[in-house]
C-alpha positions in Angstrom: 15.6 85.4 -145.3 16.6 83.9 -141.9 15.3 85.7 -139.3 17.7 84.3 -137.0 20.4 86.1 -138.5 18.9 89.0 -138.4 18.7 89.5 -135.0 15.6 87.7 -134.1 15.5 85.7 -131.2 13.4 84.7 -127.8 13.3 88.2 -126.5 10.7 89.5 -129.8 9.6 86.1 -130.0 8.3 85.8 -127.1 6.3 89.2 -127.8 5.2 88.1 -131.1 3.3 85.3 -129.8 0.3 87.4 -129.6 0.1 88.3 -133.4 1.7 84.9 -134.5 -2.4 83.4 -135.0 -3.8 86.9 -136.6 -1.4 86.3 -140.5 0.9 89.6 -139.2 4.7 88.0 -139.8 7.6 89.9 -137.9 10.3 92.7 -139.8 13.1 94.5 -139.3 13.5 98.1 -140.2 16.2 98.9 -142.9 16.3 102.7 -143.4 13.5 105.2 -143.1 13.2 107.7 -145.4 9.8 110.2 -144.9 7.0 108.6 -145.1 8.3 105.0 -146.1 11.3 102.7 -144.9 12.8 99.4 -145.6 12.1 96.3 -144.1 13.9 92.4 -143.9 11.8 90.0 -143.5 11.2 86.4 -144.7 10.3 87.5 -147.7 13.0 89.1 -148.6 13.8 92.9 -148.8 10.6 95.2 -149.0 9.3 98.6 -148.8 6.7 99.3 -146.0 4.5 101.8 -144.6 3.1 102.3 -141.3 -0.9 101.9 -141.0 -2.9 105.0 -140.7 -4.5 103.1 -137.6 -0.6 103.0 -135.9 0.0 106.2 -136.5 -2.8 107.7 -134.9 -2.9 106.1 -132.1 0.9 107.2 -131.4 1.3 109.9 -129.6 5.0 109.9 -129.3 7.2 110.1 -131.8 9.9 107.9 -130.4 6.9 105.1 -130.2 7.3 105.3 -133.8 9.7 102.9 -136.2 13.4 103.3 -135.8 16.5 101.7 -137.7 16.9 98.4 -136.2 13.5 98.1 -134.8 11.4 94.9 -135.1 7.6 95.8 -136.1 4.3 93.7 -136.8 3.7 93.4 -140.4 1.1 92.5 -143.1 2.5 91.7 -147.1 0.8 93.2 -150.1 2.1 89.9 -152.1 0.9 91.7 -155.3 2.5 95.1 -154.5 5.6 93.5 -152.9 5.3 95.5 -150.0 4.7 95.8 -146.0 2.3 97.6 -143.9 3.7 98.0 -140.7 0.7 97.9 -137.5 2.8 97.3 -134.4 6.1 98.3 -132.5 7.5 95.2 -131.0 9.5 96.1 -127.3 12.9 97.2 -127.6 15.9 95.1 -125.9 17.7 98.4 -126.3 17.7 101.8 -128.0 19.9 104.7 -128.9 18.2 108.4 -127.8 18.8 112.3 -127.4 16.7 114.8 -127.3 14.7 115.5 -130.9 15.3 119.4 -132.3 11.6 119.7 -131.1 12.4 119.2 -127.3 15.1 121.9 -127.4 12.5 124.5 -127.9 11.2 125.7 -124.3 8.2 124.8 -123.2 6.6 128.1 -122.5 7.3 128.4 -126.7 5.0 125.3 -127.1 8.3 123.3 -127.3 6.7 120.4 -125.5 9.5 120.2 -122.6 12.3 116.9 -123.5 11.1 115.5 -126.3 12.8 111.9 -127.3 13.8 110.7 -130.9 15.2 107.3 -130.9 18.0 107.1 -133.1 18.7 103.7 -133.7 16.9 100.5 -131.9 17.7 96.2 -130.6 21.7 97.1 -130.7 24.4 94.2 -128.7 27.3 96.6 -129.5 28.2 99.8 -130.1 31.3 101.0 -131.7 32.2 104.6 -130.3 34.6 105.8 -133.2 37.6 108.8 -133.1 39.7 110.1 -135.0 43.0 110.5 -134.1 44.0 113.7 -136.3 42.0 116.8 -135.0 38.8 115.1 -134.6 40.1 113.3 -131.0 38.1 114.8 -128.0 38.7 112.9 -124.8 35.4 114.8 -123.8 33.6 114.0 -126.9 34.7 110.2 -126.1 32.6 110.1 -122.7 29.8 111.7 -123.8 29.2 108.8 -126.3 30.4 106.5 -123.4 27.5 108.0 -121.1 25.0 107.1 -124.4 26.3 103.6 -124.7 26.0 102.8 -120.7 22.4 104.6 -120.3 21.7 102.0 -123.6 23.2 98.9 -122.0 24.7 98.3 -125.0 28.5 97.2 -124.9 30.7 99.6 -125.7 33.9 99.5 -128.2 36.2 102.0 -128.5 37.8 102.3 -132.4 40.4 104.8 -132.5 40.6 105.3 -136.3 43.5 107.0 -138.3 45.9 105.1 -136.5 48.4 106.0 -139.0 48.7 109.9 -138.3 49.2 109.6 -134.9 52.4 110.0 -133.5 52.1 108.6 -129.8 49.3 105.7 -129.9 50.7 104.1 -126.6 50.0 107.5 -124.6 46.2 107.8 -126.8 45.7 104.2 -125.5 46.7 105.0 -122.0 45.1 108.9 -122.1 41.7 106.4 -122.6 41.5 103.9 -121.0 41.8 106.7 -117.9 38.4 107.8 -118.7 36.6 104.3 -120.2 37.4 101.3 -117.5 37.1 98.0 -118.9 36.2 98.8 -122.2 38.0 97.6 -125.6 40.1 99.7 -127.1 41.2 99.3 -130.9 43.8 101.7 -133.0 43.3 101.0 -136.5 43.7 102.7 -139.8 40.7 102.4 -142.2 41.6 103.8 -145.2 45.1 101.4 -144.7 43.0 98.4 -144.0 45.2 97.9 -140.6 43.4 96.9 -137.4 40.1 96.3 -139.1 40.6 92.3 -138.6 40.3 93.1 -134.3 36.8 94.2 -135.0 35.5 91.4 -136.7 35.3 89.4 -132.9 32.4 91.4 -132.4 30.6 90.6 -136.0 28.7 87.5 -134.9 25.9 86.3 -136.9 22.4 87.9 -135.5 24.4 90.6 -133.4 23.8 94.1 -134.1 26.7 96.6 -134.0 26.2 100.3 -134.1 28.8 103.2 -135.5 28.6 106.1 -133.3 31.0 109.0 -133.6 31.5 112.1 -135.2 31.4 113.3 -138.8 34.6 112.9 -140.5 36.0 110.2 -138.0 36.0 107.5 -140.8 32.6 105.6 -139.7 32.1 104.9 -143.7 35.8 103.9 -144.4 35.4 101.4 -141.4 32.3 99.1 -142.8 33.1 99.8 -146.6 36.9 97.5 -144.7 34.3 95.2 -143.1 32.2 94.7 -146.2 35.2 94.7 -148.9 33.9 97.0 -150.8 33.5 101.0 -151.3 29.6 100.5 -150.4 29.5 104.0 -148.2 30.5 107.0 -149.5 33.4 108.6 -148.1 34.5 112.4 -147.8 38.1 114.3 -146.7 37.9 116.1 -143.6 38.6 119.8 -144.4 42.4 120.3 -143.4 41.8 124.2 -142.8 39.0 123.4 -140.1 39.4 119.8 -138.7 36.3 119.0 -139.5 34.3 116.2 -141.5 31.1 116.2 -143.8 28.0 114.5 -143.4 28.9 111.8 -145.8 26.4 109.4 -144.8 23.1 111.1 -144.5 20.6 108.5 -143.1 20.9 105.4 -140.7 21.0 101.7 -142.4 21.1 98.5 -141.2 23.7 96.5 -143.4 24.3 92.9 -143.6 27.5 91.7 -143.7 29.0 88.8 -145.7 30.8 87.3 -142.8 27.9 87.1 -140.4 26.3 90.1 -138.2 24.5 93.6 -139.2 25.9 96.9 -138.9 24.1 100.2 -138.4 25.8 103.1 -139.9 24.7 106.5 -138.0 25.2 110.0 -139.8 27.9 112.0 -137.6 26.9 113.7 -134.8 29.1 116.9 -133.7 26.7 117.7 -130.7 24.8 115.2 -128.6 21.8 115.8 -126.2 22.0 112.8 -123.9 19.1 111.9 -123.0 19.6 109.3 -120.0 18.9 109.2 -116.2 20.8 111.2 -113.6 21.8 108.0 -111.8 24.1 106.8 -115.1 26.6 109.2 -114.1 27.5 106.7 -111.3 28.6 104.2 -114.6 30.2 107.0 -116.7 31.8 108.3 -113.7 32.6 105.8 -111.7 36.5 107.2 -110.8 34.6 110.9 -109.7 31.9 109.3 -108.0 34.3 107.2 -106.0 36.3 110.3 -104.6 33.3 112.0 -103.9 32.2 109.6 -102.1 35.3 110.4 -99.4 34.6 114.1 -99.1 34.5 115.2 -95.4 30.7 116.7 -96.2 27.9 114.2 -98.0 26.5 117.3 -100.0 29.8 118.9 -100.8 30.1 121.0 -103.7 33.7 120.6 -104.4 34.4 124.1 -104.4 35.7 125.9 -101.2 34.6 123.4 -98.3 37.3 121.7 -96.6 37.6 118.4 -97.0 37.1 117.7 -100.4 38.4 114.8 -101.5 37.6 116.0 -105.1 39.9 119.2 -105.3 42.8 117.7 -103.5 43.0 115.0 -106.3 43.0 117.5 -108.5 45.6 119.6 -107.2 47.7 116.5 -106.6 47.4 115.6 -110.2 45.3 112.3 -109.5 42.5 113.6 -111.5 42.0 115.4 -114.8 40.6 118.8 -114.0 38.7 118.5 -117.4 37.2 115.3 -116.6 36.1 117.0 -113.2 34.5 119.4 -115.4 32.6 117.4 -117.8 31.2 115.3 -115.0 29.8 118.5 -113.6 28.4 119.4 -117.0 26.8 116.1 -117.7 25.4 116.0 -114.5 23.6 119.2 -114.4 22.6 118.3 -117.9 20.8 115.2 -116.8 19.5 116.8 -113.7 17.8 119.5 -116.0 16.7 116.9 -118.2 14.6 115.6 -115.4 12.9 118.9 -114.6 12.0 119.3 -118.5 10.5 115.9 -118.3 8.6 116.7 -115.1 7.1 119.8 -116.4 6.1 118.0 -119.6 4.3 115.6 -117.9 2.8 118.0 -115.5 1.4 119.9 -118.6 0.1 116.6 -120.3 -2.0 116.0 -116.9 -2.9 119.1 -116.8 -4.0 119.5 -120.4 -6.1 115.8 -119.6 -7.5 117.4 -116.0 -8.9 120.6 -118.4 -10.8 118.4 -121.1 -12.4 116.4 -118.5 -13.3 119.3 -116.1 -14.9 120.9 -119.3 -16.5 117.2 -120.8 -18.5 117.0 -117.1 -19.9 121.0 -117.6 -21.2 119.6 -121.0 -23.2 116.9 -119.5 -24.8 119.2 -116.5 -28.5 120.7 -117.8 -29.1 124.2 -118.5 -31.8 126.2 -118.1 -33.4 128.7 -119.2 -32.4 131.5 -116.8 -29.1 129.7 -116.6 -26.3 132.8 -116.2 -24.3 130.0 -118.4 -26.5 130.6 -121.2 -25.8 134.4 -121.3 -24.2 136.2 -123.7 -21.0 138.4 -122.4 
């Protein structure tokens, strides 16, 4: 296969230089499923496994494979498959916090822990639906993802055709994501579909974010032609859509570029720095910046440039509100992080405080020796 159009190119070359002399050739993850995944390479399409060796000397689990990643690799030529030994450096990565990091850490949770969801992404498509599923707030939470990412964000607006007012969506939007693209289209009616395709280059990866029942699968089975992802109805009693894809896959497409389909995600635990609120919330940050007192709190001091665009309609109350959310979100996500790593040093300050007793002699009269 051509690596090129896969995604390869100077940035993992350029770190595969080292390995280049040793027989390892480079691969692209597919799917992972357990213990095995899929990989492209030049060999075609194979199934791989990662070395014992990589494993245990990875402490983390976001260190390990992800969709989209580009790993080190040996070939079983008589199995047909791939061991995979090495992680090659991201260009960019998807991540929330893993189920494991919400436990807390005084439950042996481990503080923030970090699962990468998808990896080496040049676009992201951040899709909604426009019947119950639409969620302005919903919308910049995946916009706050795609900025901590640096991955270029798309906004796809799907089920164009049940919408009654797409001029005032459009408008409602682009209030909340400056700059960004914004596409109505209509899957399932095969309308709009053709303004996505200026972003399905060959070699560039594009990601479908969004969640479940906003039509992610409807979207690529348009771009590929073909009913190649399953599809479900969203529930009219509830509003709400089914899993319908249930793991992450890189696709090729037959016009050029890859796609990575994500399963839908109802809630999302950013994981990102504090500072990326500055991006997200550019419009917030900018009035705050005018309040009368540098560490206002936008409440009852006087002066607040925050609360008197508010009252005089110049800002959405609920916008106000989730940039307070996500902010003390990512603040707490820093103290999680802190702690954790204060407890690994701590756990790495005990073993070697009780690896230098070991080495000191003991007598015979040693109190040490004693039995309690």
């Amino acid at each position: 296969m051509n690596l090129t159009e896969l995604g390869w190119n100077s940035f993992f070359q350029k770190h595969f230089e080292e390995f280049k002399e040793e027989g390892f050739i480079p691969a692209r993850i597919i799917t992972i499923q357990k213990t095995t995944c899929q990989v492209y390479c030049e060999y075609g399409e194979l199934s791989a496994t990662v070395s014992g060796k990589f494993r245990y000397e990875t402490n983390l689990e976001s260190d390990l494979p992800a969709v989209g990643d580009w790993v080190v690799a040996t070939i079983l030529k008589d199995e047909g498959k791939a061991i995979i030994h090495r992680l090659l450096p991201r260009k960019s990565k998807f991540s929330r916090i893993s189920a494991d990091g919400k436990k807390p850490i005084d439950e042996g949770g481990g503080g923030a822990a970090e699962q990468v969801i998808s990896a080496n992404i040049d676009t992201v498509f951040l899709v909604s639906g426009l019947d119950q599923e639409y969620n302005l707030r919903r919308i910049e939470r995946y916009l706050t993802l795609a900025y901590s990412s640096e991955v270029k964000p798309v906004i796809v607006l799907n089920k164009a055709d049940v919408c009654q007012d797409i001029d005032g969506v459009i408008l409602e939007v682009e209030k909340i994501a400056f700059g960004v693209p914004i596409h109505p289209v209509s899957a399932v009616k095969n309308e709009g579909i053709d303004q996505l395709t200026q972003y399905l280059q060959s070699g560039v990866t594009v990601s479908l974010l969004g969640s479940s029942g906003v039509g992610k699968s409807t979207i690529i089975n348009s771009l590929l032609g073909i009913d190649r992802q399953e599809v479900n109805v969203v529930s009219e009693s509830t509003g709400k859509g089914k899993h319908t894809t249930s793991y992450r896959e890189l696709i090729i497409l037959p016009g050029g570029g890859l796609i990575i389909d994500n399963p839908g995600m109802r809630e999302l635990q950013l994981w990102a720095d504090e500072d990326i609120i500055e991006t997200a919330f550019e419009d917030v940050e900018a009035l705050a910046s005018q309040c009368r007192f540098r560490d206002c709190k936008h409440d009852t001091e006087p002066g607040c440039a925050i609360r008197e665009a508010i009252e005089n309609g110049e800002l959405d109350p609920g916008r106000f509100e989730s940039y307070m959310k996500q902010k003390k979100e990512l603040r707490y996500l820093e103290l999680k992080k802190d702690k954790k790593k204060a407890r690994e040093v701590q756990k790495k300050f005990g073993k070697m405080v009780k690896q230098k007793l070991s080495q000191i002699p003991r007598y015979k009269n040693d109190p040490r020796t004693k039995k309690r």
